[in-house]
N, C-alpha and C positions, 0 to 999 in steps of 0.2 A: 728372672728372665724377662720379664715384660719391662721393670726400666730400663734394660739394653736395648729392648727392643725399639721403643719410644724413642730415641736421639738418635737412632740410625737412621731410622722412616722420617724424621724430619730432617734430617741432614739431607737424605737423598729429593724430599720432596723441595726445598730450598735450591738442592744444585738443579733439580730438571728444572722448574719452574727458573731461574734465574737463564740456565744455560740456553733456554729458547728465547726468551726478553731481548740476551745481551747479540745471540747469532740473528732474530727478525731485525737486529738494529745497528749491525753491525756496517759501516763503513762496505762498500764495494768499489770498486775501480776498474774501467777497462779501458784499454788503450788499442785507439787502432794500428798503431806501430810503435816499435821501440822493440826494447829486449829486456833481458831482468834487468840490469842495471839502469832502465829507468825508473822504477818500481818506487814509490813512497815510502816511507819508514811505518806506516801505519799500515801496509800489505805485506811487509816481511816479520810484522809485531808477532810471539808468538800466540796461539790461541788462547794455552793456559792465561796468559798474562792480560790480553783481551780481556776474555769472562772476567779476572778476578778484579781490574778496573773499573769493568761496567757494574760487576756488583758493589767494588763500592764507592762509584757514581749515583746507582739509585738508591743506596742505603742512606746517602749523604740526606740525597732529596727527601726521602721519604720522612724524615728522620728530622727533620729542618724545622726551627720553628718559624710560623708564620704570625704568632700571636705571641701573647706573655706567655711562660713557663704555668703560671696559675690558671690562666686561659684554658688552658692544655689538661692540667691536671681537673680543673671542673668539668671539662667536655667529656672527661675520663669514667664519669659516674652518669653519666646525663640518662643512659638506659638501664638505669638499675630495676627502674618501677616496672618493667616486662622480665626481667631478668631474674630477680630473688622471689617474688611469688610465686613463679612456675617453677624453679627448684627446691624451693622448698617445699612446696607440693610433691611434687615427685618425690624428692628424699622423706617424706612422710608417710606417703600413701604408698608408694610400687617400691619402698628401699632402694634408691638409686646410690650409689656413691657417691657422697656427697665430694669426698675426697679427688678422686678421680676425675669426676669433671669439674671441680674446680681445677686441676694442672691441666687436665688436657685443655679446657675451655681458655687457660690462659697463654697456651703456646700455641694455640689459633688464633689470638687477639695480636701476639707480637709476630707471627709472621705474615697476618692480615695486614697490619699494621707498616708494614717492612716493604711487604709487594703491589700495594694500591696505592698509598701514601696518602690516602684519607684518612679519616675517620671512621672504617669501615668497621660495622658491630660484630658478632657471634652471639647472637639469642637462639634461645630455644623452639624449636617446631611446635608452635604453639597446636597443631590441630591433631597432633600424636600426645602433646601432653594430655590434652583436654580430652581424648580417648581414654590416656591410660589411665586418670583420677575420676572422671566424672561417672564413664560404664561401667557396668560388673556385668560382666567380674572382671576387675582391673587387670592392665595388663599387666607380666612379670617384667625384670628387667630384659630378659632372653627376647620378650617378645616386641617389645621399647625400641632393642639395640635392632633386632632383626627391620622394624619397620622404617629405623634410620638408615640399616645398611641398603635395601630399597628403595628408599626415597634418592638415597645418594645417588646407587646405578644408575638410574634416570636420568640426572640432571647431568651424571660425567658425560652417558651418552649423547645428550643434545648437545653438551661443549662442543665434545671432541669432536662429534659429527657435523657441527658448524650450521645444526637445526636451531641451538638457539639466538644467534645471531639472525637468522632468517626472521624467529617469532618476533626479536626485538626491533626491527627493520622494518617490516611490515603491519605490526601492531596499531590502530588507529592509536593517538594521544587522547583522545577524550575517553575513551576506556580505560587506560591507564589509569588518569587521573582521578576515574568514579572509583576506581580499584584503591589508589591512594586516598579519595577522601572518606571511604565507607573504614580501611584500619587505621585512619586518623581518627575520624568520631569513635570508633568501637573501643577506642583506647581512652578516647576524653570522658566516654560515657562510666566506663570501668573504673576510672580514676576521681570521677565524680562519688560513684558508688563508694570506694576507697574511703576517701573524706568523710561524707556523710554516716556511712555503716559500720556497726565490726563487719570484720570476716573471720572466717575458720577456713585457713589451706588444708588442714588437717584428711576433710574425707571429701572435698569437691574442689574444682573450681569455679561451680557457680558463686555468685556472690550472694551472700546471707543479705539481706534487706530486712529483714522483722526487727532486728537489734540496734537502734542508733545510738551511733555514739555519745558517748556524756561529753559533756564540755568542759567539764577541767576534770586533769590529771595529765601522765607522762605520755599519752595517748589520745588527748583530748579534741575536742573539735577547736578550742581556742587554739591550740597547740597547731593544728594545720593551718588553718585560716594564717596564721601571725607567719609561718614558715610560705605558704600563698603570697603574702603581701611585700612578703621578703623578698622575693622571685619575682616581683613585678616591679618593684624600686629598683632594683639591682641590674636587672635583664632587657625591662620593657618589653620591647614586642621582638625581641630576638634581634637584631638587626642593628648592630652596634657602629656597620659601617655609614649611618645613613643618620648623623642626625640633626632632626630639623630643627632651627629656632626662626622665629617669626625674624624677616628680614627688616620690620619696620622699627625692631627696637634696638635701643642706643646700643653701639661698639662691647664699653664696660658689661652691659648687661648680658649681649650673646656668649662674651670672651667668658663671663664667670660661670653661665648655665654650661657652656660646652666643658667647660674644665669639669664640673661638676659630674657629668651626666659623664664623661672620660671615666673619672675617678670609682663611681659605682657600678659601671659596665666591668670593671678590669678586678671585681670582685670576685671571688671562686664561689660563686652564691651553690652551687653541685655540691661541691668539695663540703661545703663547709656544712650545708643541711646532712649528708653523709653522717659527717664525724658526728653533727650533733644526736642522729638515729641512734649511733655506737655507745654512743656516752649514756645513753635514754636507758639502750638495753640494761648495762650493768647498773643502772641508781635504779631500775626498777626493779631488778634481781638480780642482787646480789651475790645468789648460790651460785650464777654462772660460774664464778672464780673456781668454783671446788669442783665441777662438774667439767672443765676444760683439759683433754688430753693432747699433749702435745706427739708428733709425728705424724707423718701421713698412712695410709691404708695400705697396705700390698696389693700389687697388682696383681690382676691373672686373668687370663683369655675368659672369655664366655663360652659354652656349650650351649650353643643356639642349633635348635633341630629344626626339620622341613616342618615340620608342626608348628615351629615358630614363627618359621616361615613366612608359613600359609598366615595363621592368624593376625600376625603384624603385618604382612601387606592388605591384608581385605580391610581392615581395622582400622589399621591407621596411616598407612603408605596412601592409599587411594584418597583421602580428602587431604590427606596433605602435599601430594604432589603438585596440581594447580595450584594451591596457595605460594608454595616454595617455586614455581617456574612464574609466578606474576608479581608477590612481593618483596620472595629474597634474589630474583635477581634482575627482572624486567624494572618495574617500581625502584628498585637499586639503583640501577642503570640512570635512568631518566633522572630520579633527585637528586644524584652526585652533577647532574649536569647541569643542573638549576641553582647548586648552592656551590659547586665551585667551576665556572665558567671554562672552557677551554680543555676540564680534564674529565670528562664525560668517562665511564669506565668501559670497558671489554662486555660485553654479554658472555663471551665465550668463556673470556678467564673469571667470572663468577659466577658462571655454574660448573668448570672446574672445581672451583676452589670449595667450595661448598659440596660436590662428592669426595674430593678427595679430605676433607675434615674429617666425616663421617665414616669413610671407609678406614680408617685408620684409626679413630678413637673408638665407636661403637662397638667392635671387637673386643674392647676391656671395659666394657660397661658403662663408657660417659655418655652423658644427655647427649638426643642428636640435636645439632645447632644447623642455623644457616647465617643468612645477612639478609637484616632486613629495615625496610624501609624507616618503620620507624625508629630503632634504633639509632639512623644513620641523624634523622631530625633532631633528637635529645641529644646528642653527643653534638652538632653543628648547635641548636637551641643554645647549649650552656659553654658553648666556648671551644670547641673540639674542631681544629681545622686545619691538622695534617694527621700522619701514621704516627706520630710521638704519643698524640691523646690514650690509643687503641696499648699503644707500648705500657705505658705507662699501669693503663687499667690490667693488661696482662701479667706483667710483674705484680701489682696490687693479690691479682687472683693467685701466682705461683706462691708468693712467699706465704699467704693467708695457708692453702693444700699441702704444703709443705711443713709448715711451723703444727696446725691445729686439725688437718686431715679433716675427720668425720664429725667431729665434736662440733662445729665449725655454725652446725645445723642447730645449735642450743642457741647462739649467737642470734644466727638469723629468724628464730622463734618469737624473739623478744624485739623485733626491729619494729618501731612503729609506721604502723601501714598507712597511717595518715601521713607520713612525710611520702611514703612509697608513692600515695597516691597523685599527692604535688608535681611531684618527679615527671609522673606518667601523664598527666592533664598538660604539661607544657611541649613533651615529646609529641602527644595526638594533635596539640592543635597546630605545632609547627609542619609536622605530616599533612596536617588537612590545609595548609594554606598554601602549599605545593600547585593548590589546582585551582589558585586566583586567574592562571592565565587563559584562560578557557574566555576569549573575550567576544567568540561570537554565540547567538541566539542556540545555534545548531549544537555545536559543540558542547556548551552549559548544558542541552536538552539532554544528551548522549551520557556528560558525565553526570548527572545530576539520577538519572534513571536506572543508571548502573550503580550509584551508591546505594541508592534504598531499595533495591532489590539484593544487594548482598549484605546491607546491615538486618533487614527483615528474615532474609531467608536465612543469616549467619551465617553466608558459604560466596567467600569472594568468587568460585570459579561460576555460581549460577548467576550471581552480577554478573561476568564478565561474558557468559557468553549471550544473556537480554542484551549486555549493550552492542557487544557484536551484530546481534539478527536486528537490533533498533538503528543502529549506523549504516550497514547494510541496505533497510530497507531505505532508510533516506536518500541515500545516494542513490537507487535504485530509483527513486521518483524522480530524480532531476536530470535521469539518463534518458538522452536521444536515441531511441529506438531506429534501427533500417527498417526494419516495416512498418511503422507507423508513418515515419518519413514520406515513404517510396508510394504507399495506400493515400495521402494526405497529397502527394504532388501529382498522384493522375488525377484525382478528383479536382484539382484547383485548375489541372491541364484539362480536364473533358467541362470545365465550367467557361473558361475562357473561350474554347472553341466551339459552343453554341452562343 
């Protein structure tokens, strides 16, 4: 019942969401005289044919590549280091389907991928995971899915209601940006951690710190470091379209560095650290082979009670709701606009798009996802710059849920976290350099205050609202009062007339 279900609700979710796109953009014409027969061919087109046009007009676009095909597939992995931690965790600690949200998670990557034409992610709510593994008593899946399907209502509401276009409109940017640099370090810091420590997803998400890692083996600290160094030959500072060779040195010498510095940027350095995690798992264990079951899980509805409700919104709905209206779709907003000029995204259509995920997967048990900032940075960081990357990672996630279902979690047990870590230290710090342009005194004060009050306190919405009352009050000082004004010019008037 539920895979019929599944390809209906995305079919239908494709035709509304397409059928508004193609009608807000559709050709109009008015004529102050004439009769029909002056009419264009393009006001007699029929509708059907219209729609099916313009979708695939934007499927072309979306869909197009803008970089090499390898480009594309390395951008494709760039958020895994926020991505496999937190499910595997969850498929560890609360039983989540591992199966199921791999397919669902991966038919939200290709229709994300389809209707924004970026590189836009699907991660996990990180402040409902980190409820459901970290507290006890943990939460169930019922109560997981219940805190997704409210977090989601939320955010449809402010779409639809066109509140969140409002928040994202009037939002100062230096708050933004403290909001962007505080989950850029939170993620460099984490991935530092990564590197340097074991961890056990098993019963936390805190990171274990007392256990350092040994430096050689399949997992080693040589082993990151060298995959590190790799990442930084290959990649440099993210920014492939920009590169500098000193203008004072000879012709031959620029023509052979720039060829060079070509040749290793257009590496799949993502891709290729991926497979090599893959490869790790099975030469460090072997039994995987015999412990791998092929086919996916069966679906079936959840039996989520008001009890569920209740406990999943107090839980886990209420701290993750400001994180999900400031990083997965404000912070979203703003970075899509900074790394690809001119196509700035919807506020309204991503926090649609992110209730409607949730309302529709969380019902059969998958992880609730949004789009979020960082993600959007690693996926641009390693090469990912249109909807093809997002596609590409989608299909990856179908056929993995399809082919290996729940087993799939043996796999990712063994994945070494020092590459994880890599991964995640280039996505934070391309996130945290979102907010170089912060280029007056004021502004730096604003974002800079607003980061270390939500990396301290752990809670982006209590940064965001010090920077608010801190922004606030600033302007507030620079404001020409009517009565101090009016009080200041009789007194200057009763001074002059003695």
């Amino acid at each position: 019942m539920g895979i019929k279900i599944i390809p209906t609700i995305c079919i239908l979710w494709f035709s509304c969401k397409f059928s508004v796109d193609t009608l807000s953009h559709a050709p109009t014409h008015t004529h102050a005289r004439g009769n029909m027969s002056d009419e264009s061919p393009e006001t007699t087109t029929p509708l059907l044919r219209r729609q099916i046009d313009g979708w695939r007009h934007r499927i072309t676009n979306s869909l197009r590549l803008k970089t090499s095909l390898l480009s594309e597939l390395s951008g494709a992995v760039g958020d895994l280091g926020t991505y496999i931690p937190i499910v595997l965790a969850l498929t560890l600690v609360s039983n989540l389907d591992l199966s199921t949200t791999l397919i669902f998670t991966a038919l939200y990557n290709i229709a994300t991928g389809v209707l924004f034409g970026t590189p836009m992610p699907v991660q996990p709510m990180k402040s409902i995971a980190a409820v459901a593994v970290s507290e006890t008593p943990h939460l169930t899946v019922s109560q997981i899915a219940a805190a997704g399907i409210s977090t989601a209502a939320v955010l449809l509401f402010l779409g639809v209601t066109g509140l969140m276009s409002v928040l994202y409109r009037f939002l100062p940017l230096p708050v933004v940006r403290g909001v962007q640099l505080s989950q850029g370090l939170a993620f460099a810091f984490s991935a530092i951690k990564y590197i340097r420590y074991n961890q056990d997803f098993t019963t936390t998400t805190a990171t274990k710190t007392t256990d350092p890692r040994p430096w050689l083996g399949l997992d080693g600290l040589i082993l990151a470091l060298t995959c590190l160094l790799f990442l930084i030959l290959t990649t440099g500072d993210g920014n492939s379209n920009e590169i500098r060779i000193n203008s004072d040195a000879p012709i031959t010498r620029r023509t052979r560095i720039q060829k060079r510095l070509k040749i290793l940027s257009a590496i799949p350095s993502a891709l290729i650290l991926f497979l090599l995690g893959l490869i790790l798992c099975f030469v460090n264990d072997p039994s995987i082979f015999n412990e791998i079951k092929l086919g996916p899980s069966k679906f079936h509805v959840l039996k989520i009670t008001w009890d569920d409700f209740k406990v999943g919104f107090l839980r886990g709905a209420v701290p993750q709701i400001p994180l999900s209206v400031l990083n997965s779709v404000i912070a979203v907003c703003k970075l899509s606009g900074d790394l690809f000029p001119g196509t700035e995204l919807s506020a309204t259509k991503v926090s649609i798009s992110v209730g409607l995920m949730n309302l529709v997967g969380c019902w059969f048990g998958a992880m609730p996802v949004c789009h979020g900032a960082g993600g959007l940075a690693g996926q641009y960081r390693f090469g990912g710059r249109s909807g093809l990357s997002v596609v590409f990672l989608g299909v990856g996630k179908l056929v993995l849920g399809l082919l290996f279902g729940n087993s799939f979690v043996r796999i990712l047990r063994g994945f070494p976290v020092g590459i994880l870590g890599v991964l995640l230290l280039f996505a934070g710090v391309e996130l945290a350099m979102a907010s170089r342009d912060m280029n007056s005194k004021e502004d730096s004060f604003v974002m800079l205050v607003c980061a270390a009050v939500s990396l301290t306190g752990s809670s982006a919405a209590l940064g965001f609202v010090c920077g608010i009352v801190l922004y606030l009050a600033l302007k507030l000082r620079e404001m020409d009062f009517c009565f101090w004004k009016s009080v200041s010019g009789s007194a200057d008037e009763h001074e002059s007339l003695l």
